[in-house]
DOLO-257633 format. One record per atom (N, C-alpha, C): residue in one letter; z, y, x. Coordinates in steps of 0.001 Angstrom, whole numbers, plus 500000, padded with zeros to 6 digits. Example, Ala and Ser with C-alpha at 12.3 -4.5 7.8 and 13.67 -1.06 7.14 Angstrom:
BEGIN
a507800494310513190/a507800495500512300/a507800496700513200/s507080497750512850/s507140498940513670/s507870500030512900/
// end
This chain:
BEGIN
x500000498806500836/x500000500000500000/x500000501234500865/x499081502248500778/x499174503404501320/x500018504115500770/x500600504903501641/x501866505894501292/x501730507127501953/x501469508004500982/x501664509331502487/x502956509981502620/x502926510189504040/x504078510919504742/x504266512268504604/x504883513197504890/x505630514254504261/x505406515249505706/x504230515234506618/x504702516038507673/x504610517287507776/x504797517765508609/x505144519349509122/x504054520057510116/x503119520306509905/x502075519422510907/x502416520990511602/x502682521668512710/x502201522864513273/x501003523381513339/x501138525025513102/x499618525492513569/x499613525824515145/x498001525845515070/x497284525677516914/x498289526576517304/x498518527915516935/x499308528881517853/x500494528125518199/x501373527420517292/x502516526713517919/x502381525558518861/x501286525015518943/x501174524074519930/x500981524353520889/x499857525820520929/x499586526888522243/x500465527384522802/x501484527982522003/x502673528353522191/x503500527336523864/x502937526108523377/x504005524685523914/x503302525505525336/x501955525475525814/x501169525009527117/x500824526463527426/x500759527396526858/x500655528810527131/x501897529926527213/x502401529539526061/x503351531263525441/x504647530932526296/x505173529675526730/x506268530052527352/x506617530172528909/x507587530231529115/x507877530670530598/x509131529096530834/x508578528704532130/x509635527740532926/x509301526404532714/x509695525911533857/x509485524326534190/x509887523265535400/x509734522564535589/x510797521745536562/x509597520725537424/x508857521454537664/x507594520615538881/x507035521319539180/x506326520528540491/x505301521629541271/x503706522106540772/x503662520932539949/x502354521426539399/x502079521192537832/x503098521070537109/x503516520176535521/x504245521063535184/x503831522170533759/x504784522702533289/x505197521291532170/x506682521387532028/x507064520234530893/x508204520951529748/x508032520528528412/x508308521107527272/x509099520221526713/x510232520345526962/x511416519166526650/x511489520058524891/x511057518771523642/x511853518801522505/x513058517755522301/x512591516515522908/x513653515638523082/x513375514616523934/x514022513450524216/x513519512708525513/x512491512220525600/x511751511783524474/x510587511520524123/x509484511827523835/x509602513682523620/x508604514507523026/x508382515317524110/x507965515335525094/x507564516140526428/x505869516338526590/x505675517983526797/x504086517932526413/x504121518688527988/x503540518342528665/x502625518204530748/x501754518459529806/x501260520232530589/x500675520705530890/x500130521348532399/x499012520876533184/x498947520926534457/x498620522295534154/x499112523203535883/x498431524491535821/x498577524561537603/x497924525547537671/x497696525867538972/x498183526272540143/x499617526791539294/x500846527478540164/x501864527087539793/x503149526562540940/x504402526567540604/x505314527166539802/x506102526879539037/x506783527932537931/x507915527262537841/x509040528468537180/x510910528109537212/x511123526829536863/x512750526462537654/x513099524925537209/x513728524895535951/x513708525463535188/x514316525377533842/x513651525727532573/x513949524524531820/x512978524351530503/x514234524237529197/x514394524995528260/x515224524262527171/x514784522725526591/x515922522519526201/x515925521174525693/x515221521073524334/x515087522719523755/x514687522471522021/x514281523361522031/x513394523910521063/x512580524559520567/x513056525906520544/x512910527400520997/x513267528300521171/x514319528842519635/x515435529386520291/x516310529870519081/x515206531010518074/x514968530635516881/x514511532065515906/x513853531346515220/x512737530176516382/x511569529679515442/x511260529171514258/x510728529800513203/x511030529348512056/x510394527934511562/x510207527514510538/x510143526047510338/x508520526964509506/x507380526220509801/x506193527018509299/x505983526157508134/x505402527047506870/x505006526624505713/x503675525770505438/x504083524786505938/x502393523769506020/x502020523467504340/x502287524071503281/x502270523458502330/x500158523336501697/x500128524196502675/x498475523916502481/x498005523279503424/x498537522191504515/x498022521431505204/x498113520311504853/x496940519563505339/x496370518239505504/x497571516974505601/x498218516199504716/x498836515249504640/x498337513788505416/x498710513270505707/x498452511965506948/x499218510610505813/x498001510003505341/x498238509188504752/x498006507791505715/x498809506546505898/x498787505129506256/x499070504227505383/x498832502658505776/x499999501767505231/x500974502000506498/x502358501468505838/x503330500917506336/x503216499932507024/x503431499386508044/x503488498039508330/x504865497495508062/x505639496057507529/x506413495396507545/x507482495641508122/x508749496216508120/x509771496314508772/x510072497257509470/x509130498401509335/x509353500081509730/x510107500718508541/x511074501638509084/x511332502438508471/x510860503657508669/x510583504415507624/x510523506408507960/x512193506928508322/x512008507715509088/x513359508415509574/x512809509887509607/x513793510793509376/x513863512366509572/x512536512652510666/x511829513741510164/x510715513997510920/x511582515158512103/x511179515275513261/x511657516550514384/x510643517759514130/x510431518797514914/x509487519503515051/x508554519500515478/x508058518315515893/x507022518136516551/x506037517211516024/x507046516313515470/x506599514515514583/x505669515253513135/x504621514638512842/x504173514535511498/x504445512964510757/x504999511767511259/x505321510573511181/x506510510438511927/x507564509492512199/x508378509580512417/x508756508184511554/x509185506992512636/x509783505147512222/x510353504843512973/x511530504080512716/x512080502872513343/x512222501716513307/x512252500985514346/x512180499374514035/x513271498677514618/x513931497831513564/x514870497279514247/x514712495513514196/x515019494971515167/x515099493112514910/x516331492947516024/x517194492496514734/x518768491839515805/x519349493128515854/x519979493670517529/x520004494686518032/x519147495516518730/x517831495018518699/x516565495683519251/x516197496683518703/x515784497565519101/x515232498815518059/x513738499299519136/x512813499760518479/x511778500667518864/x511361501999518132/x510648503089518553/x511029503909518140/x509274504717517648/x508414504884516797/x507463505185516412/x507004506754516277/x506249507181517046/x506334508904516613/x504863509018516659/x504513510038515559/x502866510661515497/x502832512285515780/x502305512694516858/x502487514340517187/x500603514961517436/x500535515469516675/x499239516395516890/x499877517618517692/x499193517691518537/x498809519179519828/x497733520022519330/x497637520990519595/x495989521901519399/x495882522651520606/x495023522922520961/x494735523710522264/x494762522953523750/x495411523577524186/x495501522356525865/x497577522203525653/x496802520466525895/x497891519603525183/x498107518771526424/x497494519134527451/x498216518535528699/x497123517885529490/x496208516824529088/x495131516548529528/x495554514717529408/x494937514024529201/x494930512128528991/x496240512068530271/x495564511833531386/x496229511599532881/x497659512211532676/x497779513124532574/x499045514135532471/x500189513086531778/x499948513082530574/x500320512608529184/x500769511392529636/x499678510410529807/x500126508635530382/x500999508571531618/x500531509498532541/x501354509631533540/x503273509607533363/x503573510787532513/x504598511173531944/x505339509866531271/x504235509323530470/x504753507896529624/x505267506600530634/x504567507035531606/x504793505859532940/x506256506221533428/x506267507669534024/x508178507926534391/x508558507644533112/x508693507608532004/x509758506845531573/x510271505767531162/x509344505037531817/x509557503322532247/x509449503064533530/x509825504047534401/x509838503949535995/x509068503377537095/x508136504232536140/x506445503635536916/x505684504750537381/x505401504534538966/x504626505981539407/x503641506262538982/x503152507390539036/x502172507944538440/x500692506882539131/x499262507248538360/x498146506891538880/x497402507991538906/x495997507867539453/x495267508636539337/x493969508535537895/x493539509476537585/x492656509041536301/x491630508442536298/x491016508283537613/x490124506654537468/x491033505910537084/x491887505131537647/x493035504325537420/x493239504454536070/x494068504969535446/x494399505436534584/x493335504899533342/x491994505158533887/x490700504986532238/x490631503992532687/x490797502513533764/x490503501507533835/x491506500845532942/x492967501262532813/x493973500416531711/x493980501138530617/x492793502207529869/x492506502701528487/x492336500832528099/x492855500829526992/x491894499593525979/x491654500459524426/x490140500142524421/x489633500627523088/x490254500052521963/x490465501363520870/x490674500702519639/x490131502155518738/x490937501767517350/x490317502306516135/x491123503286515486/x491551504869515408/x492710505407514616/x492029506442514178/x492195506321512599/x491813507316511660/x490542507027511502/x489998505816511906/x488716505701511944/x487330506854513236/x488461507401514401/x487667507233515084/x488178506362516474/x487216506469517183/x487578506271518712/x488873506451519421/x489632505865520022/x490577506469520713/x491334505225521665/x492078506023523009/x492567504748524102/x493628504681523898/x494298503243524342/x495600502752524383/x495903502185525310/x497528503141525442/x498177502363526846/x499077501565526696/x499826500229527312/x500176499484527130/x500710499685528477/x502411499718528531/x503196499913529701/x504249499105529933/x504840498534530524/x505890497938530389/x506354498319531708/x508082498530531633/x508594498514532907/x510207498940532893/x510744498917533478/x512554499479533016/x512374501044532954/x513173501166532303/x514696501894531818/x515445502887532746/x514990504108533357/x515633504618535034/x517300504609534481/x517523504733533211/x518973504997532864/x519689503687532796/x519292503307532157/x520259501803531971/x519390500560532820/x518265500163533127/x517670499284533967/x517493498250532513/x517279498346531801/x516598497328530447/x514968497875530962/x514624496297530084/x513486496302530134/x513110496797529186/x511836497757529316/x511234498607528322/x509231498987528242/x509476499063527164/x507746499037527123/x507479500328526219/x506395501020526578/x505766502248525697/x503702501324525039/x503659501986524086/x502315501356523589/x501822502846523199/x500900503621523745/x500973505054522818/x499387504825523134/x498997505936521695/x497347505937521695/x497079507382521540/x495613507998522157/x495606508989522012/x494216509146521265/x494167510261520332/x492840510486520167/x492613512001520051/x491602512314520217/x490843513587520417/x490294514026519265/x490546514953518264/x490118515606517744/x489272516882517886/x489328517898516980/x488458519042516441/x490029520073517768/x489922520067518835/x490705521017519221/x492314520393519082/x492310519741518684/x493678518865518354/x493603517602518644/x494627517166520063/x495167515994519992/x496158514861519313/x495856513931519004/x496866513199518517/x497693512272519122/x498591512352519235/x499512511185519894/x500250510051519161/x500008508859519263/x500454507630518559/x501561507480519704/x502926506840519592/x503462506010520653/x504790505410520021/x504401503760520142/x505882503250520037/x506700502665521554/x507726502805521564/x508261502898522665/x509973502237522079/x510652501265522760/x512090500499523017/x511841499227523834/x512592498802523260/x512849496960523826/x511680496781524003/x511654496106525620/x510196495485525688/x509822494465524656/x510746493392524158/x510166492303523871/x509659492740522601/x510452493796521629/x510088493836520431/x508897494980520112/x508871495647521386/x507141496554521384/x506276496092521859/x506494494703522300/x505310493946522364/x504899493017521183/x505880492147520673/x505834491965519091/x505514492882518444/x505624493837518257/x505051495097517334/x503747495344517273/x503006495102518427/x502077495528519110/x500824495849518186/x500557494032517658/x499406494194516065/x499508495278515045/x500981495210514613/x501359496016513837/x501051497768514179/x501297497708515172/x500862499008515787/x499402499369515978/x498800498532515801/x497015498647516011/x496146498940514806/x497414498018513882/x496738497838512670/x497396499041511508/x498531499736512242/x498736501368511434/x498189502014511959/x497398502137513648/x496841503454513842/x494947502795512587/x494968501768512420/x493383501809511931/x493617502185510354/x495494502093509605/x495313502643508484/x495019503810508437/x495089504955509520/x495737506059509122/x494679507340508420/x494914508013507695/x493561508527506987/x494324510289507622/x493524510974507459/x493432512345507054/x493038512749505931/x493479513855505548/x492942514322504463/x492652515197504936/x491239515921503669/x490616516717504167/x491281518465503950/x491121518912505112/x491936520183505770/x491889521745503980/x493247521879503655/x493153523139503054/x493139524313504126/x492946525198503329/x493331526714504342/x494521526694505005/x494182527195506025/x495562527251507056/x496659528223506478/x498050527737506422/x498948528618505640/x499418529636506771/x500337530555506047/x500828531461507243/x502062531411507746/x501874531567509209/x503432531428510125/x504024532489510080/x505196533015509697/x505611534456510094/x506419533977511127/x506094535291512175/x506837535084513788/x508134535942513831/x507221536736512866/x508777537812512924/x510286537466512668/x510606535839512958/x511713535927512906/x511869535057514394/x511207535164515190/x511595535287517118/x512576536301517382/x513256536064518591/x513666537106518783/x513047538190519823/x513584538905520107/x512915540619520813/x512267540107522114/x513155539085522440/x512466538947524239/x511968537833523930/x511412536842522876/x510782535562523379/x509153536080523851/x508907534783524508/x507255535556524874/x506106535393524424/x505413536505524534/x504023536627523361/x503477535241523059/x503014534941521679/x502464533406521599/x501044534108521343/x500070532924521970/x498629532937521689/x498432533314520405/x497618534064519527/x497424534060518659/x498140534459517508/x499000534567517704/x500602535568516945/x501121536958517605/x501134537494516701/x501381539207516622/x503096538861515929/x504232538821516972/x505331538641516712/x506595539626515909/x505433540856515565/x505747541557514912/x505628541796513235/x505373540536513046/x504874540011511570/x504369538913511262/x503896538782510084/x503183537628509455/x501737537372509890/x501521536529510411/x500251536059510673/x499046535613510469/x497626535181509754/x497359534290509302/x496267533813510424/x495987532372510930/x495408531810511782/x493664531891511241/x493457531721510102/x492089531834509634/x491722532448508716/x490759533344508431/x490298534385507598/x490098533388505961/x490872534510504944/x490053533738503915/x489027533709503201/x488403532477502222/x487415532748502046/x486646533466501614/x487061534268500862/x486496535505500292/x485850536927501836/x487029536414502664/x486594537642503689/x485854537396504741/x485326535628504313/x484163535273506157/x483501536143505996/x482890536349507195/x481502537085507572/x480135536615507098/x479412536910507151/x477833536246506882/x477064536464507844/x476221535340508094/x475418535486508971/x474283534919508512/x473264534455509889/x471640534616509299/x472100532969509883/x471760532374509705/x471909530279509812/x470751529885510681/x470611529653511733/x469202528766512080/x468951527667511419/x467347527250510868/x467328526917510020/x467502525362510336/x467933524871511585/x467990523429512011/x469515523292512407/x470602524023511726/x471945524192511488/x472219523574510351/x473257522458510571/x473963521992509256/x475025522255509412/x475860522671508106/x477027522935507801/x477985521730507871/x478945521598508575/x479803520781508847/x480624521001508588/x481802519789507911/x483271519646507329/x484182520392508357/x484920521286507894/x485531522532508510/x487203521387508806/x487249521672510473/x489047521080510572/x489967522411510617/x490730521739511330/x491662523061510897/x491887524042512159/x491800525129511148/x491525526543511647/x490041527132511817/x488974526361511675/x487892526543512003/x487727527487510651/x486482528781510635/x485721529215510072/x484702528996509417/x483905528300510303/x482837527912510169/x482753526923511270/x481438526106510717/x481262524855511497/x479723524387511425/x479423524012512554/x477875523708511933/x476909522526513113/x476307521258512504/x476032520505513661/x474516520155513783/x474355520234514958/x472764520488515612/x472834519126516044/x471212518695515824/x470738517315516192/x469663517401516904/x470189516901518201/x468494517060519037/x468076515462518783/x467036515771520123/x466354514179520156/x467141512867520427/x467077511654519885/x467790510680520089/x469004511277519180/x470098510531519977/x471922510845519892/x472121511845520714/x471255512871520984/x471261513911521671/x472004515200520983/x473180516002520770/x473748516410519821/x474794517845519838/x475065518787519399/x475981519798519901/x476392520614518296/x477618521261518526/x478221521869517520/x478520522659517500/x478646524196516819/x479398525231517007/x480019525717516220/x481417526166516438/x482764526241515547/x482839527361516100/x483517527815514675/x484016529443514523/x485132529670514268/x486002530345514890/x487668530329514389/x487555531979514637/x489231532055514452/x489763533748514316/x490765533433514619/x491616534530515146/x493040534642515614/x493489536645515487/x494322536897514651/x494921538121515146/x495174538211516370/x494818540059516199/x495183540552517686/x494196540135518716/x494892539593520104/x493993539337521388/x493698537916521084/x494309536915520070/x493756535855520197/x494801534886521471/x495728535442522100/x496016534908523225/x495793535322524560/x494903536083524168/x493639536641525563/x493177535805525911/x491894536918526610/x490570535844527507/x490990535130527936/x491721535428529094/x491742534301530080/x492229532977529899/x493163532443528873/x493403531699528804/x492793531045527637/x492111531286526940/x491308530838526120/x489933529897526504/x489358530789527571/x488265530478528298/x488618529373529221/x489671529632530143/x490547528182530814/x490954527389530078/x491190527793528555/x490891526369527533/x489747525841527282/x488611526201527369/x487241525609527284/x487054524677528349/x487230525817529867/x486916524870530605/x487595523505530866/x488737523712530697/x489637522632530992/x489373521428529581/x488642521609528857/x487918520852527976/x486511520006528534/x486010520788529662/x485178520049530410/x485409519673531954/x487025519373531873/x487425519072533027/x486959520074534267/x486893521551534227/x486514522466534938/x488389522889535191/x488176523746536389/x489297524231537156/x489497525722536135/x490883525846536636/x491116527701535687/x489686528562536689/x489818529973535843/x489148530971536561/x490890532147536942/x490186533305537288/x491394534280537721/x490593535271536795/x491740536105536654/x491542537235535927/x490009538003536766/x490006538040538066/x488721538664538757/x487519537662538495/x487808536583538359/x486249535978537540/x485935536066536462/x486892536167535654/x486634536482534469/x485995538525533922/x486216539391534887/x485835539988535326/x484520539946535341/x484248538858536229/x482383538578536342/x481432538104535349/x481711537563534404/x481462536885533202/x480373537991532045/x479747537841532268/x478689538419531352/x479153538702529749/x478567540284529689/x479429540758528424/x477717540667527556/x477543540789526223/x476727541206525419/x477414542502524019/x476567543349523677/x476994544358522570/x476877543372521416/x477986543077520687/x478192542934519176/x478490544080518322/x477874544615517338/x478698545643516456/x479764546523517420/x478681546721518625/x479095548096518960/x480343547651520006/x480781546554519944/x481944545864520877/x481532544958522003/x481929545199523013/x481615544145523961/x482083542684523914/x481261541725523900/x481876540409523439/x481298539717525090/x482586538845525340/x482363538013526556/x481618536697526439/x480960536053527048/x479990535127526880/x480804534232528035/x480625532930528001/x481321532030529134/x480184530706528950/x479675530205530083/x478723529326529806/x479413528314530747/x479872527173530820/x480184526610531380/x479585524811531166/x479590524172532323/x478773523124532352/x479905521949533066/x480474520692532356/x480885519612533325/x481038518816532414/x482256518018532391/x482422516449531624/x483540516732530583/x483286516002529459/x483786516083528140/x484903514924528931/x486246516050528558/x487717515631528791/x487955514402527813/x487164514325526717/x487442513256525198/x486232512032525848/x485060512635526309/x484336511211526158/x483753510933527753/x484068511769528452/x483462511435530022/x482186511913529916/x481164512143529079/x479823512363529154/x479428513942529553/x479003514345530127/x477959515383530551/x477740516425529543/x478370517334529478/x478451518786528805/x478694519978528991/x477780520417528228/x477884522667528223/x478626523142527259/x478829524083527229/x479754524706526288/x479502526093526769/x478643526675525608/x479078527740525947/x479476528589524648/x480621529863524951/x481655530310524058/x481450531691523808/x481679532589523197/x481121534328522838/x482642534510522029/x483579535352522853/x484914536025522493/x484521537221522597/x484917537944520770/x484621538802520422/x485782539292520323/x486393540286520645/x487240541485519693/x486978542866518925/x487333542649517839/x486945543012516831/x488135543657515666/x488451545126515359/x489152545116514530/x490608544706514327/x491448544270515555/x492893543936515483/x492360542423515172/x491160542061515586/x491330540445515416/x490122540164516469/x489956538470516800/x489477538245517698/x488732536486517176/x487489536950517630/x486342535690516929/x486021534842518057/x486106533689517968/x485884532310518929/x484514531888518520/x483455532025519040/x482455531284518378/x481864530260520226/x481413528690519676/x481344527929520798/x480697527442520620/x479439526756521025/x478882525509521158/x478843524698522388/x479056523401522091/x479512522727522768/x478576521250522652/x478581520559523507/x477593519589523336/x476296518720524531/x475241517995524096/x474554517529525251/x473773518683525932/x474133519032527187/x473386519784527568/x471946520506527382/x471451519580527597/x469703519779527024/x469818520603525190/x470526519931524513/x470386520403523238/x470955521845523711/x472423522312524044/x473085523666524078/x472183524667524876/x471267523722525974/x470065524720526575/x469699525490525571/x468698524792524536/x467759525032523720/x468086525884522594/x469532525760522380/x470206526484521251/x471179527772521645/x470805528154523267/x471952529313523596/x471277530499522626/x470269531097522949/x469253532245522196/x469786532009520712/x469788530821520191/x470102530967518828/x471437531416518342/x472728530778519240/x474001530881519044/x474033532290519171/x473702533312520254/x473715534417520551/x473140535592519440/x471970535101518850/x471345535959517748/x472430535303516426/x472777534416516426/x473518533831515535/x475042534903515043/x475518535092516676/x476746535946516674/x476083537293515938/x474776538109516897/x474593539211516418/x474484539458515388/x474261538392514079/x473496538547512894/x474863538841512271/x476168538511512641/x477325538450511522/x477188539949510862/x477966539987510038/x477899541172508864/x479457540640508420/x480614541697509486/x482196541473508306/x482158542332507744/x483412541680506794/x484203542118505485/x484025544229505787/x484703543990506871/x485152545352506603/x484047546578507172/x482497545746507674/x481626546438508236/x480991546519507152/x480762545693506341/x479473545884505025/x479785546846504195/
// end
């Protein structure tokens, strides 16, 4: 029987928040985001930063009103229970046999959520296993099926640094629309390996539903010194995506299909070249700076496994006139962080009006060749709310 769960799902700014908006961390090259011993989001960056991270979620943050988000429907498998969701969990089980217990959590990320390697790595210290490198690492992916798409699973076993029990983690990841998902059951080795089917066979129940409008976070109840979050103006109420009444319009190339909008997106639209040859471009909004360039754009790249830029390259980056505003263009070329394959992306950050437009295509090279001129006349053609 399918049952849906009750989660809390965060918006992108709060997940951005995790890998961008805050300050401090306890490694040389790993900022880490302690919610609890289990919920730690590694994010690699380029420079060393403070040894101290809170244990929980900054004092103020309010609990956000997901009541127009997307519910995460599964079956149950046999002998799970639901337990209290955290701030991070949209699922949330326990399993017990005897005195054994294991422990089940489902966490969506949005933005840069740490990177595969990062993530497994992390899952390895806490079964007291050194890190690998990410060849390594995609050689012990094993394919499987969640939500009905694609996604890898790790299978760990090893002790316990606290008590020396034997212990096993099983976590799966999959790649979404800008949002990661994290599957992971994790206790007693013997009984997360018994679990194991069961665990294969809830990530292949698990459905989405399809995305309402993004509701609104008010920040304004942070306090005075927390630090700026991507995409939140902490001086009020927020909303992550324009509504529908106020998109923009534009002129469509006529070999553009309109595609099922995830969340936060604007607009969406998917291009088919030759063969399985293929690319997409998504439109979002963010009040204010959006986060700013720079780290937005080091979110792209780091989507194609590209290195950060510095504020002076970004500097170099080719501007074009939109409606009278200079909009930054970023063309960038390497390997899809989700599938290993060979990709461009290129992105046009507009500011505009106390708000700020993401428009990207992304995809097989050859196709994003052929379609830059279009994406670009595509941007110029918009017509907003408050220009018409």
């Amino acid at each position: 029987m399918k049952r849906p769960a009750h989660p809390r799902l965060l918006p992108l700014a709060v997940a951005t928040l995790l890998a961008l908006g805050l300050a401090g961390c306890g490694r040389d090259d790993v900022k880490v985001y302690h919610v609890d011993t289990n919920e730690v989001v590694a994010v690699p960056v380029p420079t060393a930063a403070p040894a101290a991270m809170p244990a929980t979620m900054p004092d103020g943050l309010p609990v956000p009103d997901n009541s127009g988000q997307p519910k995460l429907k599964y079956t149950l498998p046999d002998g799970w229970k639901e337990k209290p969701l955290t701030q991070l969990r949209v699922a949330s089980f326990e399993i017990s046999d005897n005195s054994k217990t294991a422990d089940v959590s489902v966490i969506p990320l949005g933005g840069m959520a740490g990177g595969d390697a990062a993530n497994v790595n992390r899952w390895r210290g806490q079964v007291g296993l050194a890190t690998q490198t990410e060849d390594e690492l995609k050689k012990l992916a094993e394919p499987v099926t969640a939500a009905g798409q694609p996604a890898d699973l790790y299978d760990i076993a090893g002790t316990s640094p606290g008590s020396g029990d034997a212990e096993r983690i099983i976590g799966a990841i999959l790649h979404g629309d800008d949002t990661v998902w994290y599957f992971k059951m994790s206790g007693d080795a013997a009984l997360v390996e018994k679990q194991k089917p069961a665990f294969i066979a809830f990530l292949k129940s698990v459905e989405f539903q399809k995305l309402a409008a993004p509701s609104t976070l008010d920040m304004s109840q942070l306090p005075a010194s927390h630090p700026a979050i991507p995409g939140l103006d902490a001086g009020g109420p927020t909303e992550p995506a324009v509504a529908a009444d106020d998109k923009p319009t534009w002129t469509v190339p006529a070999d553009w299909k309109a595609g099922e909008l995830a969340q936060f997106l604007v607009a969406k639209f998917l291009i088919q070249g030759s063969g399985t040859a293929a690319a997409a471009v998504n439109v979002s909004q963010l009040n204010g700076d959006g986060g700013g360039l720079l780290p937005n754009i080091n979110r792209w790249r780091g989507q194609l496994s590209q290195t950060p830029l510095t504020e002076a390259d970004i500097a170099k980056l080719t501007t074009i006139d939109i409606s009278g505003v200079q909009a930054t263009v970023a063309d960038i070329t390497g390997t899809d962080a989700r599938t290993g394959q060979p990709t461009r992306l290129i992105g046009v950050v507009l500011p505009l009006a106390g708000q700020t437009w993401f428009y990207k295509l992304m995809g097989d090279p050859a196709v994003v060749a052929q379609q830059k001129d279009a994406l670009i006349q595509f941007v110029q053609s918009a017509k907003y709310p408050a220009a018409k």
